[in-house]
DRENDREN-912012 format. One record per residue (C-alpha): residue number from 1; residue in three letters; x, y, z. Coordinates in steps of 0.5 Angstrom, whole numbers. Layout:
! DRENDREN-912012
R  seq  type     c1     c2     c3
R  NUM   Ala      X      Y      Z
...
This chain:
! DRENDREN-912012
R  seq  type     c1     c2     c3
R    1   Unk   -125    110    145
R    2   Unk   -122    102    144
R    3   Unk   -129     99    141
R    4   Unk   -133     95    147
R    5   Unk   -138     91    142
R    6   Unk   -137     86    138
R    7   Unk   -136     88    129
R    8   Unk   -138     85    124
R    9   Unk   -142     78    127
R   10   Unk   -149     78    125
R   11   Unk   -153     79    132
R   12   Unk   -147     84    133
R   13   Unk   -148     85    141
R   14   Unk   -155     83    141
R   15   Unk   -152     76    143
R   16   Unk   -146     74    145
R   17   Unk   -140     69    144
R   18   Unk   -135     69    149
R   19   Unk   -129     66    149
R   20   Unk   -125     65    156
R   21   Unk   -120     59    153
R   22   Unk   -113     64    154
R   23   Unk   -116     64    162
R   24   Unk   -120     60    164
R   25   Unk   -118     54    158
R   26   Unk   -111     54    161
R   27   Unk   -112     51    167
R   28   Unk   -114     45    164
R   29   Unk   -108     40    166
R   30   Unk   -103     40    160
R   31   Unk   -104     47    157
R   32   Unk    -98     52    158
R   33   Unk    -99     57    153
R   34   Unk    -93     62    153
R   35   Unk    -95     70    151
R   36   Unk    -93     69    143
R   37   Unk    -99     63    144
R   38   Unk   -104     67    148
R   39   Unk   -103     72    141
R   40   Unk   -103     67    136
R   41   Unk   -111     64    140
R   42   Unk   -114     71    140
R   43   Unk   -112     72    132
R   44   Unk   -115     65    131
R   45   Unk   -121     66    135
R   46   Unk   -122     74    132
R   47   Unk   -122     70    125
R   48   Unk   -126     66    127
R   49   Unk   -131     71    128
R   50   Unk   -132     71    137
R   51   Unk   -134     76    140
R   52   Unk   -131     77    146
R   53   Unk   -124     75    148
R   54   Unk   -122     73    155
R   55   Unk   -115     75    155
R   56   Unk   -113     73    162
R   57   Unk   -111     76    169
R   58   Unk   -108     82    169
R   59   Unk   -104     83    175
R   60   Unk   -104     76    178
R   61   Unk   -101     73    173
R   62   Unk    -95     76    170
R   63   Unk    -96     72    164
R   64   Unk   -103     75    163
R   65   Unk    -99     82    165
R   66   Unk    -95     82    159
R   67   Unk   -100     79    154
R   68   Unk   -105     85    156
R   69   Unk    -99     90    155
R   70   Unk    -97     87    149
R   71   Unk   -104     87    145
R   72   Unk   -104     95    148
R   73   Unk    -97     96    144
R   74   Unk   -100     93    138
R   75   Unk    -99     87    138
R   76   Unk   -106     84    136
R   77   Unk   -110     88    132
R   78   Unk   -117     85    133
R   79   Unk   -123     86    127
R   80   Unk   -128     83    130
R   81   Unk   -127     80    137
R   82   Unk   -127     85    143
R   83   Unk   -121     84    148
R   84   Unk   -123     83    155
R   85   Unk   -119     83    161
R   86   Unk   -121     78    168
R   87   Unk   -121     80    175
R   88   Unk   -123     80    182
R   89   Unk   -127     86    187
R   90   Unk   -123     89    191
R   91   Unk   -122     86    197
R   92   Unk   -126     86    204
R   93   Unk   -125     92    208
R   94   Unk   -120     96    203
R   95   Unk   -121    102    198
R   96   Unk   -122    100    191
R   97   Unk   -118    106    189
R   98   Unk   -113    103    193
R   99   Unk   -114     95    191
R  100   Unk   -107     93    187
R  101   Unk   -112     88    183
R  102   Unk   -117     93    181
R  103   Unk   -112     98    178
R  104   Unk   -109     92    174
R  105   Unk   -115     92    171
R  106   Unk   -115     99    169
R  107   Unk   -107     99    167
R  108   Unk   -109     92    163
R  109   Unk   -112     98    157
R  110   Unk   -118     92    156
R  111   Unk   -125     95    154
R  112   Unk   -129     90    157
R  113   Unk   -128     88    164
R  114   Unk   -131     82    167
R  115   Unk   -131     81    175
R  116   Unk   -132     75    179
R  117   Unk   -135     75    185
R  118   Unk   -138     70    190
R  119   Unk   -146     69    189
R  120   Unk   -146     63    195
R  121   Unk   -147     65    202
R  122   Unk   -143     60    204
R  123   Unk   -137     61    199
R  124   Unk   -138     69    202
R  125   Unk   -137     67    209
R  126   Unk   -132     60    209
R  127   Unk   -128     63    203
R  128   Unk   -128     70    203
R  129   Unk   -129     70    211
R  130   Unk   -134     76    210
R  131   Unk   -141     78    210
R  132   Unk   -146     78    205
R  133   Unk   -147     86    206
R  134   Unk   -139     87    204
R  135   Unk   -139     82    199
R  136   Unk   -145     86    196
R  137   Unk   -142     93    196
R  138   Unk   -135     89    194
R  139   Unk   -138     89    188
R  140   Unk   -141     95    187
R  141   Unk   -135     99    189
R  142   Unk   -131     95    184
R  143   Unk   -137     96    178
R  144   Unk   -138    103    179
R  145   Unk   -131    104    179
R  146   Unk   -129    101    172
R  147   Unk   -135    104    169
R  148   Unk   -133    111    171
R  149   Unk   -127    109    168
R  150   Unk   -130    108    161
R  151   Unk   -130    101    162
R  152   Unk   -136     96    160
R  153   Unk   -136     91    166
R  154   Unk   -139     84    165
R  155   Unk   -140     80    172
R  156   Unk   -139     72    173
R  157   Unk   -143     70    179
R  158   Unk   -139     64    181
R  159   Unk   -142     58    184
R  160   Unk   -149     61    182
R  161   Unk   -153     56    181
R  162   Unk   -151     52    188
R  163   Unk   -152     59    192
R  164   Unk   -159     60    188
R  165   Unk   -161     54    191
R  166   Unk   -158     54    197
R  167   Unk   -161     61    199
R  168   Unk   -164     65    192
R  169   Unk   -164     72    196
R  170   Unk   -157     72    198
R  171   Unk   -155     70    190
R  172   Unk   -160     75    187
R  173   Unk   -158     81    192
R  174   Unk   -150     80    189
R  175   Unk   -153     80    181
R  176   Unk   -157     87    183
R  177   Unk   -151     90    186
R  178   Unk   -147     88    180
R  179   Unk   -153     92    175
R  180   Unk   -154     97    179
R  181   Unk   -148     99    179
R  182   Unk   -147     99    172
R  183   Unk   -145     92    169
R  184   Unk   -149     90    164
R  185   Unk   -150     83    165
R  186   Unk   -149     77    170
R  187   Unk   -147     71    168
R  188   Unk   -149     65    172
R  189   Unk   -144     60    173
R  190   Unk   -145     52    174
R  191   Unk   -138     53    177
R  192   Unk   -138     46    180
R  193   Unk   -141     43    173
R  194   Unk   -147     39    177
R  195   Unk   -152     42    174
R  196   Unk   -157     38    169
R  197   Unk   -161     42    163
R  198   Unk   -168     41    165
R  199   Unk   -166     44    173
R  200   Unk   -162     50    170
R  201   Unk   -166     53    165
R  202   Unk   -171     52    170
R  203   Unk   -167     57    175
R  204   Unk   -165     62    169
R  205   Unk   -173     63    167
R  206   Unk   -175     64    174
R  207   Unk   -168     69    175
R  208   Unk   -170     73    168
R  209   Unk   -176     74    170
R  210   Unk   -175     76    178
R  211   Unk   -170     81    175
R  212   Unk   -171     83    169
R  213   Unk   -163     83    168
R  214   Unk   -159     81    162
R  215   Unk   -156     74    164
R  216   Unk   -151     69    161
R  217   Unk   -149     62    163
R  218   Unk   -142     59    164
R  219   Unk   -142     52    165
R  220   Unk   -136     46    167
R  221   Unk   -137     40    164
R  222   Unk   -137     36    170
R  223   Unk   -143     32    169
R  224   Unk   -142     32    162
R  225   Unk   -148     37    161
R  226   Unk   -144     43    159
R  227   Unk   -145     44    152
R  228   Unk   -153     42    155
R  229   Unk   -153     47    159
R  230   Unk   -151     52    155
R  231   Unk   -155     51    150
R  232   Unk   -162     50    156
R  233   Unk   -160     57    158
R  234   Unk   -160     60    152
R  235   Unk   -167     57    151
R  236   Unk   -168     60    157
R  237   Unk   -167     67    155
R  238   Unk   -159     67    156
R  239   Unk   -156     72    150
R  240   Unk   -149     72    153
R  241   Unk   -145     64    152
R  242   Unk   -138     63    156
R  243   Unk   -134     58    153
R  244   Unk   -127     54    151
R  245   Unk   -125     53    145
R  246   Unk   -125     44    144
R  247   Unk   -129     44    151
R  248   Unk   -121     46    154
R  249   Unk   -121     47    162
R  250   Unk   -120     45    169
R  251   Unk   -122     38    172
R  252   Unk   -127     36    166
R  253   Unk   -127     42    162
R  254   Unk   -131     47    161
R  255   Unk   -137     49    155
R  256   Unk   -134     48    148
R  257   Unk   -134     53    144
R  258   Unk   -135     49    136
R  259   Unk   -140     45    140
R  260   Unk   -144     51    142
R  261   Unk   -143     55    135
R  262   Unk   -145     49    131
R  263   Unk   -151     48    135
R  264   Unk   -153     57    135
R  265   Unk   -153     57    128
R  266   Unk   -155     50    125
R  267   Unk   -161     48    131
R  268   Unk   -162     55    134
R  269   Unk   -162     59    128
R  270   Unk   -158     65    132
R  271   Unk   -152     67    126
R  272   Unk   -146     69    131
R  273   Unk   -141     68    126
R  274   Unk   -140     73    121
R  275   Unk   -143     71    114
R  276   Unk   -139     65    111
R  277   Unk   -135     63    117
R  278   Unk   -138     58    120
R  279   Unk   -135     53    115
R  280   Unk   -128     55    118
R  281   Unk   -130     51    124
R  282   Unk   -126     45    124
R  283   Unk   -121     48    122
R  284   Unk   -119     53    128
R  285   Unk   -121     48    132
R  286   Unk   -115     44    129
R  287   Unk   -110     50    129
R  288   Unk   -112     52    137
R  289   Unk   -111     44    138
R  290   Unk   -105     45    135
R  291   Unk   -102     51    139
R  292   Unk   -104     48    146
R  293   Unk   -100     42    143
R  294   Unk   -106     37    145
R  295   Unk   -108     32    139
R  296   Unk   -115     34    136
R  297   Unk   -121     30    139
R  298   Unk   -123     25    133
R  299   Unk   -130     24    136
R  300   Unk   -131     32    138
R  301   Unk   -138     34    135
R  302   Unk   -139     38    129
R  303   Unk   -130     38    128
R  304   Unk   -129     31    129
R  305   Unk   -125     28    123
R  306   Unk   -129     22    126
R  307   Unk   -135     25    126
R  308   Unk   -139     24    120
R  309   Unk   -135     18    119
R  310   Unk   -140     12    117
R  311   Unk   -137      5    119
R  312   Unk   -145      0    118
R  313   Unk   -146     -3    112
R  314   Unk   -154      0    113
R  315   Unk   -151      7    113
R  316   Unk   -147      6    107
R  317   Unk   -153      3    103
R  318   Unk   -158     10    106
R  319   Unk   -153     15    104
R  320   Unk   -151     12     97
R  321   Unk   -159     14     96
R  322   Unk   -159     21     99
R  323   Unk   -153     23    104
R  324   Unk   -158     28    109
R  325   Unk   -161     21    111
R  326   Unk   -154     20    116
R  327   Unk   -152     26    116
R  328   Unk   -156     31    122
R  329   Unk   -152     37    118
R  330   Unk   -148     38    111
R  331   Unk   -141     37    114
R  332   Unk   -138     42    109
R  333   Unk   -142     48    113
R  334   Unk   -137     46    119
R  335   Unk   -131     45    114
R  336   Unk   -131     39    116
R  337   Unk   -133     32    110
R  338   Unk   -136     26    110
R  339   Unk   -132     20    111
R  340   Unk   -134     11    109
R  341   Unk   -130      7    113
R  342   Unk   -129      1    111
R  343   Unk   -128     -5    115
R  344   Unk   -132    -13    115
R  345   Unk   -138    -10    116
R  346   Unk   -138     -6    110
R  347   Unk   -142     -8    105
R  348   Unk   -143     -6     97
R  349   Unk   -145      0     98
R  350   Unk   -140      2    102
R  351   Unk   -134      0     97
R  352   Unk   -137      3     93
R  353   Unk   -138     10     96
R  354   Unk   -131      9     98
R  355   Unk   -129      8     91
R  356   Unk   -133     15     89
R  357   Unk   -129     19     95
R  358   Unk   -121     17     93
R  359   Unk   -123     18     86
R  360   Unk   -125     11     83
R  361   Unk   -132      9     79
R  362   Unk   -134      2     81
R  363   Unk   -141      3     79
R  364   Unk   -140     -1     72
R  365   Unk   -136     -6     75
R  366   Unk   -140    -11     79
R  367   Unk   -135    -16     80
R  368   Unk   -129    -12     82
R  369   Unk   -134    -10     88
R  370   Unk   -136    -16     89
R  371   Unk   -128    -18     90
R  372   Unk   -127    -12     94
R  373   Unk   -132    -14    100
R  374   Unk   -129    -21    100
R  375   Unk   -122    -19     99
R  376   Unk   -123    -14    105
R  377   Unk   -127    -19    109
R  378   Unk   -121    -24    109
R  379   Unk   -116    -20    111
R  380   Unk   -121    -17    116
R  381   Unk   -121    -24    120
R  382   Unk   -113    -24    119
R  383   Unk   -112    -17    123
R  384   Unk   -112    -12    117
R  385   Unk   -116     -5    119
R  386   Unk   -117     -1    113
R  387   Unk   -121      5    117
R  388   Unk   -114      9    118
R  389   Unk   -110      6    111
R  390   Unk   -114      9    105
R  391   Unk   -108      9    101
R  392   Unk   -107      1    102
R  393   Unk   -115      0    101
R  394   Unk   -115      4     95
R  395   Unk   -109     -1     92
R  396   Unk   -114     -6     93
R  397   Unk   -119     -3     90
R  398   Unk   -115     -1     84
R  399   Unk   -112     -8     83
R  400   Unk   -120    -12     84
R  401   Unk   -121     -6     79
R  402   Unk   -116    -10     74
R  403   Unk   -117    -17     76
R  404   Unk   -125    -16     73
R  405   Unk   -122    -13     67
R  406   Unk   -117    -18     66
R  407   Unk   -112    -13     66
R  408   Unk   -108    -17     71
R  409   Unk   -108    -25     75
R  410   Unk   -109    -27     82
R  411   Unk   -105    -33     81
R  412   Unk   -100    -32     86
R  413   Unk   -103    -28     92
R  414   Unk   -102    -30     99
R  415   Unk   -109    -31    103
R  416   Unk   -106    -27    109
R  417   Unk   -103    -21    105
R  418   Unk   -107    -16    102
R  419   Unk   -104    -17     95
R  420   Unk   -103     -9     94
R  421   Unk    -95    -10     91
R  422   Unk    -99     -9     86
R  423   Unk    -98     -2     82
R  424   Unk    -91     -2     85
R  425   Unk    -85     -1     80
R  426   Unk    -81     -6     85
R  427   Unk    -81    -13     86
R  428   Unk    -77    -16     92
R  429   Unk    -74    -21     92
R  430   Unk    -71    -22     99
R  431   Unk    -69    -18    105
R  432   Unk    -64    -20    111
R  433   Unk    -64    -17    118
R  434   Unk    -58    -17    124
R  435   Unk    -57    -14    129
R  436   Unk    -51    -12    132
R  437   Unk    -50    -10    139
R  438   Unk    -43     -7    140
R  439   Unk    -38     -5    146
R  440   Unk    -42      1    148
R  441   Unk    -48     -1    148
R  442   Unk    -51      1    142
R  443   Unk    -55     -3    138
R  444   Unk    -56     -2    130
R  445   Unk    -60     -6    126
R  446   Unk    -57     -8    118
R  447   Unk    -63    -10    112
R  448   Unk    -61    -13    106
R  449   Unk    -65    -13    101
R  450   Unk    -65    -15     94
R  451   Unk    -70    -12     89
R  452   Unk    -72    -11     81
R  453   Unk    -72     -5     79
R  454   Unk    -75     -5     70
R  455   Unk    -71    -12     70
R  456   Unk    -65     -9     74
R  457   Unk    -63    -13     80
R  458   Unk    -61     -9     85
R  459   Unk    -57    -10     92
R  460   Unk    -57     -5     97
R  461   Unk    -56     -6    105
R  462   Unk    -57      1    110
R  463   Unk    -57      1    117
R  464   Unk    -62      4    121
R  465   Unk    -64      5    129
R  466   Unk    -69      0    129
R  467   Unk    -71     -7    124
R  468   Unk    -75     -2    120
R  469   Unk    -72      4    119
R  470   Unk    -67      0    117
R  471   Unk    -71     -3    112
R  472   Unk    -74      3    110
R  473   Unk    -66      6    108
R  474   Unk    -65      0    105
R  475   Unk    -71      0    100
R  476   Unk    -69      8     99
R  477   Unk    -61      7     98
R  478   Unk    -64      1     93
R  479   Unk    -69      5     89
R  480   Unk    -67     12     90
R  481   Unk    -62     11     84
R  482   Unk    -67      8     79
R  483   Unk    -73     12     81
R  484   Unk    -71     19     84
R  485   Unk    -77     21     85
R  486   Unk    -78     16     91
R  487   Unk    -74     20     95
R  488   Unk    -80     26     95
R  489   Unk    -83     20    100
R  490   Unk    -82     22    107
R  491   Unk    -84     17    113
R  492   Unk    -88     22    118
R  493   Unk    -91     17    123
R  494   Unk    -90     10    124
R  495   Unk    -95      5    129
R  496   Unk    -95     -1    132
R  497   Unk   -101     -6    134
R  498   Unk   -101    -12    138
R  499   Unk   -107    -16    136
R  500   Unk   -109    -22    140
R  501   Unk   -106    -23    147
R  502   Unk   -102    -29    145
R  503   Unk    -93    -28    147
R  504   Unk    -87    -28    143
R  505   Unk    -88    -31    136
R  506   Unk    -96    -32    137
R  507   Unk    -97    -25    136
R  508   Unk   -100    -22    130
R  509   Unk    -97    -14    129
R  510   Unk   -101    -10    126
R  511   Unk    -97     -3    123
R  512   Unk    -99      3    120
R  513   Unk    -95      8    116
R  514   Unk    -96     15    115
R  515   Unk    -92     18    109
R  516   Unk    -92     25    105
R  517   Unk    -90     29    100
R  518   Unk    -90     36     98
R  519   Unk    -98     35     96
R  520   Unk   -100     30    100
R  521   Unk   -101     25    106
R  522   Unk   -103     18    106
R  523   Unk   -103     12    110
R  524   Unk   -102      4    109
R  525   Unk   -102     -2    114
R  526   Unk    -99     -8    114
R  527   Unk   -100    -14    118
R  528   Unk    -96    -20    121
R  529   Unk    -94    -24    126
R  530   Unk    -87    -21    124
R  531   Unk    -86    -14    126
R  532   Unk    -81    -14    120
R  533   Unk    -86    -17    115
R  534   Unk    -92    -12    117
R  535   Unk    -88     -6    116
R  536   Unk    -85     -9    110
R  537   Unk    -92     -9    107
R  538   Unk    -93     -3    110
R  539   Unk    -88      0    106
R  540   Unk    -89     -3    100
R  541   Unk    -96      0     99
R  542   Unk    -93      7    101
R  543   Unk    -88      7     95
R  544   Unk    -94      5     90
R  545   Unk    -99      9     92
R  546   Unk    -94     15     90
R  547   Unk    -93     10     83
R  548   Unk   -100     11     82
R  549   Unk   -101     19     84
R  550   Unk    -94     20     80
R  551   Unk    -96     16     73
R  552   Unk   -103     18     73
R  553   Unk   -105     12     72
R  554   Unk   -113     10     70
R  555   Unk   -115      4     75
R  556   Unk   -116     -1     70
R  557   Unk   -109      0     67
R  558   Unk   -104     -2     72
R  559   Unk    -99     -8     72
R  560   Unk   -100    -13     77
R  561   Unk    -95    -15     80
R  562   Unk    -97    -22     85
């Protein structure tokens, strides 16, 4: 018979980490999965290590249809996970072995069943316009229904909580004809998400002992408590957890499932991922974030690459002393990593740290790092932003390096520019940009730049969509030929930022540039009153930060170039 308990996770089907972001994750607004998706989630999600699977509504959704039939044909072979299918009772006043629904359920092929079923009596009356006692027997003719077709049946009591509060009788009598009938379990769902920690695991206490029953918690977010509460009624004795993955789903979303993971292993000490794959957290929170074609949330707890990211200068100094002092938990356990951004409120110890993290030791050079915070101060009050430019940070860094060491000047250095030419194999001399607007209405821009290349002087001119495309052809068409390997640089991203409220030629432009080649990404930032200028800058730093990887030059033997 199809496997109906979790493989190979730890507390195997003492606890539960369920899984509903291919039912429940999908109605977030903006997620359209197709079927290849929703199989490309569930392998994700077995990898992972969850327990079950939440594949969708067979029979109300073709898609969900089709997915379920596809997994039956081969399709999706499961290690771990166990896939379930979601439904609804049979309807009032018809035989379940007549309900269409019903029998989609069974056709699904899926293991595991889980039922919603109303736990509101007003929800019973006003929604499904019916009475308490038909609602109750709804729920035991479809429970017993399933079960003697060998299915294992979870129930999910919607609007539990309200129902409970608003009449407990009603909202227990619907879980004990669930349970004796043959379901497994009942889970409790703030369907609304208005509940708060302390309320309900007040309420999931006084359940379990009224009933005896095994319970599990599925919670929305609409007070920003999802994961809050998850976690209450797990202390409350829940051993069964709803979630999505990144917290996707309806209004403001449902329990996230790294959030909820993260704190069951690390606080909770409850393993419910097999050995070892905690640290893949962060990485299928960004493949899953990937495949519902959503940015990754940068703040998300545990997976965020902003997460342990330390910006003051105080967190800086603790950290250089012991990393735990910052840190809740090892981010290398979640697969995710320590950052130190560097801003004005860096301090010396923050440079340093951030020295250490992109491969430079600044701990026997006072003066360079002396020079690095004040450098970076000044042209923080300029407009320049180091948090997301690490490859112009670390330009500077090298050139205070070399500046302490003597190795090169600083004669020459513009107040308002962050000097980082330096390491370039390039020197500009000029560069010239026109637009033409042309009789059908397209508008091209041209760059000139002239340019000197190993005491070569070279004149090159492209055309571009745009000032800076065209800039960025110009350099290209100019160097390519004396420096091939420039052409591995490709351009991926390209941000713009106005910096003041001031119009027109007032403005300060701020302008990141995200460039890869076939190892690496890296960003650089250029800053101006003119766009063209800015990115220049920008782009100047991207072409020398792959001079420097490429040489493998050591920090304090590169020329300076002014």
């Amino acid at each position: 018979m199809t496997r109906t308990s979790p493989a190979g996770t730890p507390s195997a089907d003492t606890f539960h980490v369920y899984d509903t972001t291919l039912r429940d994750g999908a109605q977030r607004e903006g997620i359209s999965y197709s079927v290849s998706d929703k199989l490309a989630v569930a392998s994700t999600l077995d990898a992972l290590g969850v327990g079950f699977i939440e594949g969708g509504w067979p029979g109300a959704l073709p898609k969900d249809t089709e997915f379920f039939q596809r997994a039956a044909e081969g399709e999706l072979e499961l290690r771990h996970s166990v896939l379930t299918a979601f439904g609804s009772t049979r309807r009032p006043g018809v035989s379940v072995r007549e309900d269409a629904q019903v029998a989609a359920l069974l056709e699904s092929r899926a293991p595991v069943v889980t039922l919603v079923a109303k736990a509101d009596s007003r929800h019973i009356e006003h929604a499904l316009r019916t009475d308490v006692a038909e609602n109750c027997a709804m729920v035991a003719d479809t429970v017993r229904h399933l079960v003697e077709h060998g299915r294992r049946v979870f129930l999910d009591a919607e609007h539990f909580f309200d129902g409970y509060a608003h009449d407990p009788d009603t909202a227990l009598r619907v879980l004990e004809s669930a349970v004796h009938a043959g379901a497994d379990l009942v889970c409790l769902c703030d369907t609304n998400g208005g509940q708060l920690p302390t309320g309900l695991a007040r309420t999931v206490e006084e359940v379990i002992r009224r009933t005896g029953f095994r319970v599990g918690i599925h919670c929305q977010d609409d007070t920003g408590c999802a994961v809050a509460n998850t976690l209450a009624a797990v202390q409350a004795g829940a051993s069964h957890v709803q979630c999505t993955a990144n917290g996707y789903g309806e209004r403001a979303g449902n329990a996230d499932l790294f959030s909820v993971i993260g704190n069951l292993e690390t606080k909770l000490d409850i393993p419910v991922l097999p050995e070892g794959n905690l640290a893949e957290l962060s990485r299928v929170s960004h493949a899953l974030a990937e495949i519902a074609n959503l940015a990754p949330d940068t703040h998300q707890a545990y997976v965020g690459t902003s997460t342990f990211a330390h910006k003051a200068g105080l967190h800086a100094s603790a950290i250089k002393v012991d990393p735990e002092l910052y840190n809740h938990i090892d981010p290398e356990r979640v697969g995710n990593g320590m950052r130190v951004l560097v801003t004005e409120m860096a301090g010396r110890a923050s440079l340093e740290l951030k020295a250490a993290e992109l491969g430079l030791d600044l701990s026997g050079s006072p003066d360079a790092v002396t020079g690095a915070v004040r450098r970076v101060k000044e042209l923080e009050a300029h407009g320049w932003s180091f948090e997301g430019a690490d490859a112009s940070l670390e330009l500077l860094l090298r050139r205070e390096l070399a500046v302490a060491e003597g190795t090169t000047a600083r004669e020459g250095e513009p107040q308002t520019s962050v000097g980082a030419s330096f390491g370039a194999p390039f020197e500009l001399e000029s560069y010239r940009v026109s637009l033409d607007h042309r009789p059908d209405g397209q508008v091209v821009s041209e760059v000139t730049v002239k340019l000197h290349v190993d005491g070569e002087r070279v004149i090159a001119t492209a055309e571009g969509n745009g000032p800076v495309n065209a800039l960025d052809a110009a350099l290209r068409a100019g160097l390519v030929p004396r420096l091939p390997w420039l052409d591995e640089v490709e351009l991926v991203d390209y941000k713009v930022r106005i910096l003041t409220d001031a119009s027109g030629t007032d403005a300060v432009t701020r302008v990141l540039v995200e460039s890869r080649d076939e190892s690496l990404e890296w960003t650089t930032v250029g800053v101006h009153g003119n766009i063209v200028e800015a990115s220049w800058y920008a782009l100047r730093d991207a072409f020398a930060h792959k001079a420097i990887r490429r040489a493998g030059i050591s920090e304090a033997s590169l020329p300076g170039s002014g």
